[in-house]
N, C-alpha and C positions, 0 to 999 in steps of 0.2 A: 481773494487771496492778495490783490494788490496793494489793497486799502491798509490790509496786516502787517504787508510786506514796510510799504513807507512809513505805517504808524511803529513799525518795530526798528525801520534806520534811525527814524527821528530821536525814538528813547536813546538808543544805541548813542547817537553823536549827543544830546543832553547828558547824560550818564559819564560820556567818557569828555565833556567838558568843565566838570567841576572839578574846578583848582582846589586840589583837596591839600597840594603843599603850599601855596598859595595862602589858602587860609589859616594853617599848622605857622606859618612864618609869623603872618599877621596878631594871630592868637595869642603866640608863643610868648613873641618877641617884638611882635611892633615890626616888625622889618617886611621889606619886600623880598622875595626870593628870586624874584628877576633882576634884582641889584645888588646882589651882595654873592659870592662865591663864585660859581661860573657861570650863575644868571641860569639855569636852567629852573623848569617846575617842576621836582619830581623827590624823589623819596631821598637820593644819594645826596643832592643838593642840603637839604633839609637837616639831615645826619649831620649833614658837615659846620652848617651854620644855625641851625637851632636847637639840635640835638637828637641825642641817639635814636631815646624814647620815641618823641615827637618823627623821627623818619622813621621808623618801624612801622608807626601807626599810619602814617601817609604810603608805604610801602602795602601794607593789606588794605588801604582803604582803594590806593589806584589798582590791586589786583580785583578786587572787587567789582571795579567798574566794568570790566571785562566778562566777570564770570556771569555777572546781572544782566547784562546784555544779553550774552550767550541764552542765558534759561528764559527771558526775557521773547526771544524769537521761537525758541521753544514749544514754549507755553502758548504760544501762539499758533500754534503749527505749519508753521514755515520747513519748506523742503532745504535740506540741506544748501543749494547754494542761498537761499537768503540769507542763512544762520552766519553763513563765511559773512554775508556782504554787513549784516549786521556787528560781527567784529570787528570789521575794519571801519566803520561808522564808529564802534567806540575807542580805537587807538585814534583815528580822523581826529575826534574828540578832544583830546588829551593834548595831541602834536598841537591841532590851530581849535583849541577854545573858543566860544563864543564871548564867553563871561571877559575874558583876559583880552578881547584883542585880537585873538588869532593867535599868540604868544604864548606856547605851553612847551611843554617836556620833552622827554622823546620815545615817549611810548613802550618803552620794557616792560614796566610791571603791568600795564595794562594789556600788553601782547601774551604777558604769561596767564593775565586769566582767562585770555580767551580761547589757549591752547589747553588750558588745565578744565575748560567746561565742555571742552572739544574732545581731548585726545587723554584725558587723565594719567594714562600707562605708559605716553609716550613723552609726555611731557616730562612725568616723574623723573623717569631718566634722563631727560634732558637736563631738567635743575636739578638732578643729583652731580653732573657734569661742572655744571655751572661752580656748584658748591664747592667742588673740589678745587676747581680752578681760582675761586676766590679765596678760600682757605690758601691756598699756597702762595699765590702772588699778592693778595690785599687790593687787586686789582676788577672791581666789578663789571667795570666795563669787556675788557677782556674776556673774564669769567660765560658775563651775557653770550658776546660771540662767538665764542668757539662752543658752547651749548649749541645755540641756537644752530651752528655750522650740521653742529653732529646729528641736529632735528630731522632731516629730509631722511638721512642712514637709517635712522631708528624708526621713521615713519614705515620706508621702505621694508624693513626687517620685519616688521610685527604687525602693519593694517594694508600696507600696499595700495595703497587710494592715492593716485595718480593726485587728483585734485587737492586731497589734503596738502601733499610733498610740494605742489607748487605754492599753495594756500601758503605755508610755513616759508616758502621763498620769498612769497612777496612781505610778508612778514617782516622778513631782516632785510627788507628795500631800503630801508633806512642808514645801511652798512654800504651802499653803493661804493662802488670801485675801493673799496676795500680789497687787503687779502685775504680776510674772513669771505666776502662773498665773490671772492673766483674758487677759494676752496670746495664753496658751497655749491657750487655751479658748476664747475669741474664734476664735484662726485654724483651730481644729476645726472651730469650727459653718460659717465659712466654706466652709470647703473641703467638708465635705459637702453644705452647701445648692448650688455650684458641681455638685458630681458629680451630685446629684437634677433641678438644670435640665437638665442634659447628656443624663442618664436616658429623662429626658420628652421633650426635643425627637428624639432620634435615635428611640423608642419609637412616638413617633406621627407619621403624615403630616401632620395637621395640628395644631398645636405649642400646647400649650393649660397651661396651669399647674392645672387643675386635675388634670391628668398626677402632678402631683408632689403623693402621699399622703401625708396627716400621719404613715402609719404606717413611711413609709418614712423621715423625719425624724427621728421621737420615736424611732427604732430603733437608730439612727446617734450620735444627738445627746443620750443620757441620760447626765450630768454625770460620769465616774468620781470626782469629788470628793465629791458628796454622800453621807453616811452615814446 
């Protein structure tokens, strides 16, 4: 299972290293897309300096990378935490490319294939969020955040997997000290401090807070942010 395990990170970071806007620029327009707009590699970039068309298609092509990966650890049958560490092997991919230098993007559309090969039901919702949010303000970035914010709530509401809700946290690591990611982190502690009262009162006949152990807390509630 080892051998599966790093032969399936390695696809994972190949996969999520090919500069697919990178090449959309080149192609397009002759240009580099690390030099021209806000220098980023990624679909929005693309849209803006080589066209709509042409970032659409680098937008499915980097969700893509994600979703391949995902089926990619699969198919292999790898236990659910490889399949995570394999997603982050192909956003790893995308952020520092091999091909480019280590000089890539910042990982959105490839974070959404890997929640969308992950979590299909929760994602939905998630990028139905997103949508709204872009439709209204024209602001994608934005849109991305406050999606991704609402991710943990929704994970919580519908599959409850402790793992995943952090999984999606480290996710948006990329929003650090953000207000998006104390939102996000905020409605964590909540909802687990919620589940521990819940723990304790249905746990004991007579309902007592000292029920609810620091170690059940600090277990739950250790920052995926901090390094």
């Amino acid at each position: 299972m080892i051998l599966n395990a790093i032969i399936a990170v390695v696809i994972g970071y190949l996969l999520g290293s090919i500069p697919f806007a990178y090449i959309a620029g080149r192609l397009k327009k002759g240009v580099d897309v690390r030099q021209v707009g806000g220098g980023n590699v990624g679909a929005l970039n693309v849209m803006r300096e080589v066209g709509v068309a042409a970032g659409f298609a680098v937008l499915a092509a980097d969700v893509a990378k994600g979703l391949v990966a995902v089926f990619v650890a699969r198919w292999l049958g790898l236990p659910l935490i490889w399949v995570l560490v394999v997603g982050f092997a192909a956003v790893a991919g995308h952020n520092w490319p091999v091909f480019l230098r280590f000089r890539g993007g910042k990982g959105g559309a490839t974070i959404m294939g890997v929640l969308l090969a992950l979590i299909p039901r929760e994602f939905a919702i998630s990028f139905a969020i997103i949508a709204i949010i872009v439709i209204i303000t024209s602001n994608p970035t934005l849109g991305f955040g406050i999606g991704m914010a609402c991710l943990p709530l929704i994970i919580w509401q519908f599959n409850g997997s402790d793992m995943l809700i952090i999984y999606s946290l480290a996710l948006a690591n990329k929003l650090r000290d953000s207000p998006i990611q104390s939102l996000v982190y905020s409605s964590y502690v909540a909802i687990k401090a919620f589940h521990s009262l819940k723990k304790a009162y249905y746990n004991s006949s007579s309902f007592s807070f000292i029920n609810i152990t620091s170690y059940d807390l600090n277990l739950h509630l250790t920052s995926p942010f901090t390094s």
